[in-house]
N, C-alpha and C positions, 0 to 999 in steps of 0.2 A: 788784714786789709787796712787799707790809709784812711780815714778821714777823708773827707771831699775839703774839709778847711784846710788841711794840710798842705802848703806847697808841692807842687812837683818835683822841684829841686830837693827836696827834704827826705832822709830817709826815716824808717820806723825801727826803733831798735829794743829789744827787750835790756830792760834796767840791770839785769846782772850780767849784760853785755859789754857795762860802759868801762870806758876803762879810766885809770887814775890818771889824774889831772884835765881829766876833761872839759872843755868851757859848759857850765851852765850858766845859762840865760834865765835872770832872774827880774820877776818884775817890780816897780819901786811900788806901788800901792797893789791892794790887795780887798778883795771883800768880803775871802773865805774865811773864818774865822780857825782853821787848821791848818793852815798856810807857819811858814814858820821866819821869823827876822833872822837876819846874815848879813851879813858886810861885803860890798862887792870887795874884792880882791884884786881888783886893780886900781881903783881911786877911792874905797871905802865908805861909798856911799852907802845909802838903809836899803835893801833890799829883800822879796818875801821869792821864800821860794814853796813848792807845797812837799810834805811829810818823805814823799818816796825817795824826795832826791838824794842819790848817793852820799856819803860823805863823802867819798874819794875825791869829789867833784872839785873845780874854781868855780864856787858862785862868781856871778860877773852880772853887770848892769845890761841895761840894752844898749846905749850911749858908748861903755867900753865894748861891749860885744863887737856890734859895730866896728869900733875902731879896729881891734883886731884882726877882724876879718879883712878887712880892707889893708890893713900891713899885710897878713897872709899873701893873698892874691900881688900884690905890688913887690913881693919877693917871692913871687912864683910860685909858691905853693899854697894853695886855694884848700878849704876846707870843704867839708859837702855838711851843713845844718841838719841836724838830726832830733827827732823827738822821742821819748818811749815808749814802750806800752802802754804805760798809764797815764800819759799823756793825752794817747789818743785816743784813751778811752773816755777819759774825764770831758775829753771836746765832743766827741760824738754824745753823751750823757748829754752835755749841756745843751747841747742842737736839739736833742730830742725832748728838752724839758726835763728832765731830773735830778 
């Protein structure tokens, strides 16, 4: 089941779903203290991503994410943003307080 924080447009995918080279969206600050540092992979900014994220993954910023997406879409093919399970587990955790 999705999260109510979760966009509509978003779909929910299990982590051993994801496939390689996939954009992760990563965030530049962080408060968790298990969160882990990475280099976005398109202009190498500091970036924190949390423990589960694959490595097969492109850590990416939100700023290049963004961009991306927006090249996608203007060469016609549009991505659909997706989160994981643990994703939206940790968001619903965090709604409920824990």
């Amino acid at each position: 089941m999705k999260p109510p924080d979760i966009p509509k447009d978003f779909c929910v995918v299990p982590t051993a779903e994801v496939e390689e080279g996939t954009l992760w969206v990563c965030a530049d600050a962080t408060n968790r203290r298990d969160s882990i540092e990475a280099s976005c992979a398109s202009c190498g900014s500091k970036v924190f991503h949390r423990p589960y994220a694959p490595e097969k993954t492109r850590k990416v910023c939100i700023a290049c994410a963004l961009t991306l997406m927006e090249e996608a879409e203007a060469a016609g093919s549009p991505f659909t943003p997706a989160v994981t399970t643990e994703t939206a587990a940790e968001l619903e955790a965090q709604k409920k307080g824990n």
